[in-house]
C-alpha positions as CSV (number, residue, x, y, z in Angstrom):
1,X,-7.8,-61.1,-12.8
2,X,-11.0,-61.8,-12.6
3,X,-10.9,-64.6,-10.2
4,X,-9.8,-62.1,-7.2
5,X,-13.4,-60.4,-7.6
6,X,-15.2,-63.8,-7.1
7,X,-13.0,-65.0,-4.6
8,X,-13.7,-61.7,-2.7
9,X,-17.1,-61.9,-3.2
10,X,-17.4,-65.4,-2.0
11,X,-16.2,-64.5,1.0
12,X,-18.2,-62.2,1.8
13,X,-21.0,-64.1,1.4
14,X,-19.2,-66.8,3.7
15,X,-18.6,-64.5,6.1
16,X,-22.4,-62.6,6.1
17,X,-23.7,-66.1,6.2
18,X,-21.8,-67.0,9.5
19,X,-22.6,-63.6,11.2
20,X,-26.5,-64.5,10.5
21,X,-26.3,-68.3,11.8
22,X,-24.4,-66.4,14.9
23,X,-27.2,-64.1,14.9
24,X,-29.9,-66.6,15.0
25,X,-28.4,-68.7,17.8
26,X,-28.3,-65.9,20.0
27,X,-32.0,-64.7,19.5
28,X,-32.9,-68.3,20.4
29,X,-31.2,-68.6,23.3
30,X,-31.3,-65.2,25.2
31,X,-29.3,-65.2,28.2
32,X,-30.7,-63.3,31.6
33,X,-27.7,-61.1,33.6
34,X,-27.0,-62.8,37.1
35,X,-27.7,-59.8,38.8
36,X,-31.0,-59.1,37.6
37,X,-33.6,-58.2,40.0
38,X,-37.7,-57.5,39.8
39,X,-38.5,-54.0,39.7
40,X,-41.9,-53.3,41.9
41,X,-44.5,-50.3,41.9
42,X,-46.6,-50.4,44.7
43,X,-49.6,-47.6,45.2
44,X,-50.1,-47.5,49.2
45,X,-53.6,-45.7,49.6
46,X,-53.8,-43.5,53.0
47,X,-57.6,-43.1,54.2
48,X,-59.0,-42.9,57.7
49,X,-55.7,-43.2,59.4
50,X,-54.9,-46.2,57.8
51,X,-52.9,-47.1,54.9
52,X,-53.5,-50.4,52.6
53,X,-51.2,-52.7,51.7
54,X,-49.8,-52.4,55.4
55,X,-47.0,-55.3,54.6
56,X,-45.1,-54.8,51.2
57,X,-42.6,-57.9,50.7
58,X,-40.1,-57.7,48.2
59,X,-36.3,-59.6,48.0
60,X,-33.4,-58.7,48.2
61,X,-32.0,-56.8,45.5
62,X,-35.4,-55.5,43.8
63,X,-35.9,-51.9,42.6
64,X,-39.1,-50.4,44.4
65,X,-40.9,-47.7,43.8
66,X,-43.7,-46.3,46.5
67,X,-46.3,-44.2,45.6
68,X,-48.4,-42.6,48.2
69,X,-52.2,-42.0,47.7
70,X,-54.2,-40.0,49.8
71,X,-58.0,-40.1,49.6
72,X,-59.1,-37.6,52.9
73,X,-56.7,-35.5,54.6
74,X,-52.8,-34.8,54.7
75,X,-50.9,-37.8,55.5
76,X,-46.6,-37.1,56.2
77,X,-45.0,-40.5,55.3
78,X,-41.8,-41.6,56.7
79,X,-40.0,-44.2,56.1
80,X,-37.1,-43.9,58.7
81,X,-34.4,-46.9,58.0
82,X,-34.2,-45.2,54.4
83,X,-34.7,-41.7,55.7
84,X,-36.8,-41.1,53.5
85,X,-39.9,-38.5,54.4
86,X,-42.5,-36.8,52.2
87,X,-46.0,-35.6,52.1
88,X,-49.0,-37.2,50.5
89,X,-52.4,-35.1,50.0
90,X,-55.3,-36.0,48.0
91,X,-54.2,-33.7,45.0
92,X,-50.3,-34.7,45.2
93,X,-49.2,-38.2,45.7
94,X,-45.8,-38.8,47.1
95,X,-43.5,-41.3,45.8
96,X,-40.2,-43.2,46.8
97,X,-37.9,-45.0,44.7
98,X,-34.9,-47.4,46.2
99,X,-33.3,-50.9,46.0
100,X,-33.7,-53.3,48.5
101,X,-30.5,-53.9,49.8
102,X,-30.6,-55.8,52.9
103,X,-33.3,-58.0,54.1
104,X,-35.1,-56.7,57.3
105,X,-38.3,-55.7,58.5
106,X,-38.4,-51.6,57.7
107,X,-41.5,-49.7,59.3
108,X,-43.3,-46.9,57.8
109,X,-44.9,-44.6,59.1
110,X,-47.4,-41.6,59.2
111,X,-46.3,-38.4,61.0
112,X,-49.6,-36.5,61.0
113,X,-51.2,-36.9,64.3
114,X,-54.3,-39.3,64.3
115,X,-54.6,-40.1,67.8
116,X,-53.3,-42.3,70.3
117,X,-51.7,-44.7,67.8
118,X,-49.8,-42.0,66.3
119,X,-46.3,-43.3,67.3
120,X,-47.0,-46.9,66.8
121,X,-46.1,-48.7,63.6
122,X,-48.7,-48.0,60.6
123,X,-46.9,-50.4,58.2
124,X,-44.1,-52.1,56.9
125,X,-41.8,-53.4,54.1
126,X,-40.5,-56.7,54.3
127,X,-37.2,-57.4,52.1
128,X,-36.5,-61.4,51.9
C-alpha cells in the first residue's frame, strides 16, 4: 500500500517536469500570427493652410490612427474615401482610427476655406 502513493507521486513529478520543458520551448521560440500587421499613430500638424506630414504611407493591412493638430485657426478635416470628417482647433485635436484595407492613394483634405487652393488636394495617405 504504500507503493501506490510513490508511484502517484512520481508521476506527478514526471508529468510537472514535461509541462515545464514544454513551457520552456515555447518561451524560446515565440511564434508571430500570419495576420499581424503594424499599428501606426501619426500626429498631422495644420498651420498656415498647410498640414505636415502631407504623404502618410502605410501597407496594407496596418491599424492607423490620425490625430489632427491645429496650431492657428479651425481646420475641418476630411478624409472622403473613408468618409471620415471632423474638426480640428487649437484646443481639440481630432483623431481617426481605421485599417488599411486596400492599397490606393486616399486624399485628405481641409474643408475650411483658405483661398484659391481650397478644393485642391492638401494631402494624402498612401497604403502599399
Amino acid at each position: 500500500m504504500k507503493k501506490f502513493p510513490l508511484a502517484c507521486l512520481g508521476a506527478l513529478c514526471m508529468t510537472t517536469a514535461m509541462c515545464l520543458a514544454e513551457t520552456a520551448q515555447g518561451a524560446r521560440k515565440p511564434v508571430a500570427p500570419a495576420t499581424a500587421h503594424s499599428f501606426h499613430k501619426v500626429t498631422i500638424v495644420a498651420v498656415e493652410g498647410k498640414i505636415t506630414p502631407d504623404v502618410i504611407r502605410v501597407r496594407r493591412g496596418d491599424l492607423v490612427r490620425l490625430t489632427f493638430l491645429s496650431k492657428d485657426a479651425t481646420y475641418g478635416v476630411y478624409i472622403p474615401v473613408l468618409k471620415l470628417k471632423g474638426k480640428a482647433t487649437p484646443d481639440r485635436p481630432v483623431t481617426f482610427e481605421f485599417a488599411a484595407s486596400s492599397e490606393g492613394e486616399y486624399e485628405m483634405r481641409c474643408t475650411k476655406y483658405w483661398g484659391f487652393k481650397h478644393w485642391s488636394e492638401n494631402g494624402k495617405i498612401v497604403v502599399e
